[in-house]
N, C-alpha and C positions, 0 to 999 in steps of 0.2 A: 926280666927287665921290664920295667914300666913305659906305658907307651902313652904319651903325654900327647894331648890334643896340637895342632899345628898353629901356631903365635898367629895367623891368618881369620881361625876358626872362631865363630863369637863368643862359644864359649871357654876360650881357653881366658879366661877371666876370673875372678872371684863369683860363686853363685851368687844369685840373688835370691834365692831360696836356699835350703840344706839342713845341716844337722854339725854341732860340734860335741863334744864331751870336755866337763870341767869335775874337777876334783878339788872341794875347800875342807877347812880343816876347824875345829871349834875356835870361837872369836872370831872367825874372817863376816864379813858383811858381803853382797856381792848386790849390785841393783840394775834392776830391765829398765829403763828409761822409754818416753814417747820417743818414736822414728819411724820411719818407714814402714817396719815388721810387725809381724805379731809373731810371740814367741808361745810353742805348749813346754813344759818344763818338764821330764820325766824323773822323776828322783829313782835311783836304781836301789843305792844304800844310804841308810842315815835318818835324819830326820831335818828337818829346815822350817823356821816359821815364817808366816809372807806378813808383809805391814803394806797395805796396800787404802783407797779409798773406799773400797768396799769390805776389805776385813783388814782387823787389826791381830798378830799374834795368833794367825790362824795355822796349824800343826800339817804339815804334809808330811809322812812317812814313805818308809820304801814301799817298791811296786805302788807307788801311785802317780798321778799324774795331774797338771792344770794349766791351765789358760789364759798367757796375759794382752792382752787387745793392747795394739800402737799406741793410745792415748793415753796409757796407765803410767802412775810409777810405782813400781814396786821395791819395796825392799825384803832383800832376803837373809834368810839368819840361822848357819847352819847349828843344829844341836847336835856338836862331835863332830866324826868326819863323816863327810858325803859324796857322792858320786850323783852328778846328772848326763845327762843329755838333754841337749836343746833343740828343738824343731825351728826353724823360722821362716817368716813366708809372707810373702805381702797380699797374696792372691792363697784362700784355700783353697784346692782344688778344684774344682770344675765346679762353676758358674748354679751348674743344678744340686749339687750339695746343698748350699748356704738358702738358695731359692724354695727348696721343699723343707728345709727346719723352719724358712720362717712360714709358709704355709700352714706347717704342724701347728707351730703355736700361735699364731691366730684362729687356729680354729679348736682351740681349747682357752674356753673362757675363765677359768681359774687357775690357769701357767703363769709361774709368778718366778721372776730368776731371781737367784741367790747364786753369791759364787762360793765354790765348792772345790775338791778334788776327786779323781776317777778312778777307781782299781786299774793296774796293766795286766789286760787278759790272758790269755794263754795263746793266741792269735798274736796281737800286740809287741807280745814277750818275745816272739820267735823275730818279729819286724825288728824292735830294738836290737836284738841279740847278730843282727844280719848289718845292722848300720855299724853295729860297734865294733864289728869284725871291717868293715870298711876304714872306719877312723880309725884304725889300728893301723889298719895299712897304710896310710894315708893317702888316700888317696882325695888329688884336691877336684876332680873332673866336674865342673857345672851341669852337664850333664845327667850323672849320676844322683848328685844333690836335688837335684831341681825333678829328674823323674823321683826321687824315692820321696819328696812329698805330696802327687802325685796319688803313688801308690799307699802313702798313707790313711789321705782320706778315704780311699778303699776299701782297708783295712776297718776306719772306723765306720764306713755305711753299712758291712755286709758284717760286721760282731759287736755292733756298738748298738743300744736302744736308742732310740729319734729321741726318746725325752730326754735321755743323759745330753745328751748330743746339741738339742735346743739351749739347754741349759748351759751347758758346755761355750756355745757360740754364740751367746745372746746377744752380745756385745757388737759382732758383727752388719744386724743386721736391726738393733734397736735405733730410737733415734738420741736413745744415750749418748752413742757415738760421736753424732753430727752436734748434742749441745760442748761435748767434751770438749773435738776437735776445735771450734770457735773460742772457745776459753782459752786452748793450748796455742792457739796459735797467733791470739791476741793479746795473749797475755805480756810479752816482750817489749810491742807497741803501747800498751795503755801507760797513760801518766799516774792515774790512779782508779780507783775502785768503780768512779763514776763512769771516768771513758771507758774502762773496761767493758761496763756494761752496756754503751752507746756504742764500742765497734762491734757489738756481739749482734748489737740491734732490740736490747730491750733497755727501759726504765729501769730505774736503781733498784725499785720496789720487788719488781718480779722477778728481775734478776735474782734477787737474793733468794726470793722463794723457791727459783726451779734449782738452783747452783746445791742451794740444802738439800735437792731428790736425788743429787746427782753425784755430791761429793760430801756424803755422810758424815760427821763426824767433825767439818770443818764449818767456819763462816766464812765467806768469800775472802773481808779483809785477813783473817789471821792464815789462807791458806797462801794470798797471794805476798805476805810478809815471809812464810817461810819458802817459796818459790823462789824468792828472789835474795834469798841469804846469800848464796855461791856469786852470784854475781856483783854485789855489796862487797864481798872478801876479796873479791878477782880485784876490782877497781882500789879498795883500799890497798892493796899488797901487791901488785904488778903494774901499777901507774903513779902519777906523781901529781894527781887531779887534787885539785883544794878541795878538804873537807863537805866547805858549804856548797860545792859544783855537784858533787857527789850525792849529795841530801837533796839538793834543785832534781839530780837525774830522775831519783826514783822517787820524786814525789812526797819527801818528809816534807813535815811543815817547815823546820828549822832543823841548824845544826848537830842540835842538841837532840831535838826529836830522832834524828838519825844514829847520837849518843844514847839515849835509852834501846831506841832498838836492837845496835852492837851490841849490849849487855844482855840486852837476854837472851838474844839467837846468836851470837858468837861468842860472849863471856867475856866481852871487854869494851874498852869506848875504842872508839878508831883512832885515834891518834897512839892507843899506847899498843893495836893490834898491830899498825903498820910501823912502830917502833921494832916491836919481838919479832918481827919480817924481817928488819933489814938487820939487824941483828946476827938473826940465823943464816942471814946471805954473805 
């Protein structure tokens, strides 16, 4: 008989740290979005490609393992069927983990992060192999969740190399992070490309140039057009807002300027997307 924490006790709650298991199947998509968390991703079987800021179509295989920092979005994409486990955790471990990788790598003047994936060790393998017999059982204890990451980073100080490690968690303690977070979190407020870069606190000019160091492969204006697709289809298809109110919110010039955009990132004009809505309602 399981012996459930008491409705009294603080954690008899949802963790805020822990571990789940997901299983998708070929064609599913599945995506870590910015929140609270950072999530490490262990692929157990299968393969999955990540589309992320920093790699596009990059191959994670079984037994291995990677890293996606709160500010990220990733998308993931299984090749066939897959099996992971998720880590999450808003806090890594203890305070002097993340404090001495970043010691490590400032004091190696040619440490240069790229993101990557990590073999699961034969240490690692046994930690995994112990959570997955827990989430088997189900067991929901905040408790348990919240020590066994904890014990994870353990795991990775005492069989993991500092360089993998650095690298691993660069993200953490870079100031990648802090220009991220200000993009991410003003990005919902700005009118357009301009203010964006005035609540961030730079000129449009330099903006542009650090946002390139930062978010490879985009330009500001084409990443914060496709940021704001989901919310464009929400407003066309779940409210009853006039077209040209719609263009005013997010900063098109015109109606029509908001009609070209629906074609290309949603593959229609608004008026005939929020027709095929009501439509299908």
């Amino acid at each position: 008989m399981k012996q459930f924490c008491p409705k009294s006790c603080p954690s008899a709650k949802d963790p805020f740290a822990g571990f789940y298991y997901r299983q998708y199947k070929s064609g599913d998509k599945f995506f870590i979005e910015p929140g609270d968390v950072h999530h490490l991703v262990f692929v157990m079987s299968g393969t999955l490609l990540i589309n992320s800021e920093e790699r596009r179509g990059f191959p994670v295989t079984a037994n291995n393992f990677f890293f996606c920092y709160n500010c990220g979005h990733y998308e993931l994409i299984p090749q066939g069927d897959i099996e992971i486990i998720v880590a999450y955790f808003s806090r890594p471990g203890a305070a002097c983990d993340i404090a001495s990788l970043l010691q490590y790598a400032k004091g190696q003047p040619d440490f240069e992060y790229h993101f990557d994936s990590y073999p699961v060790n034969e240490q690692l393998a046994e930690f995994l192999k112990l959570i997955s017999r827990y989430l088997d059982d189900g067991i929901p204890c905040a408790h348990m969740h919240e020590s066994a990451i904890e014990m994870l980073f353990i795991v990775f100080r005492f069989y993991y190399d500092v360089e993998d490690l650095a690298q691993l968690f660069f993200n953490l303690f870079d100031h990648t992070v802090s220009f991220r977070t200000m993009v991410e979190g003003n990005r919902v407020k700005a009118r357009n490309l301009n203010h964006l870069a005035e609540l961030c606190g730079y000129d449009i000019n330099t903006f542009n140039v650090v946002f390139r160091r930062h978010y490879p492969g985009y330009t500001p204006g084409v990443w914060m057009q496709i940021q704001r697709k989901d919310e464009v289809l929400a407003d066309l298809t779940e409210t009853d807002a006039p077209i040209y109110y719609i263009s005013k919110k997010y900063g098109f010039s015109s109606s029509s300027h908001l009609g070209e955009y629906c074609k290309k990132y949603l593959g229609d004009t608004p008026t005939k997307i929020r027709a095929k809505y009501r439509k299908k309602e």
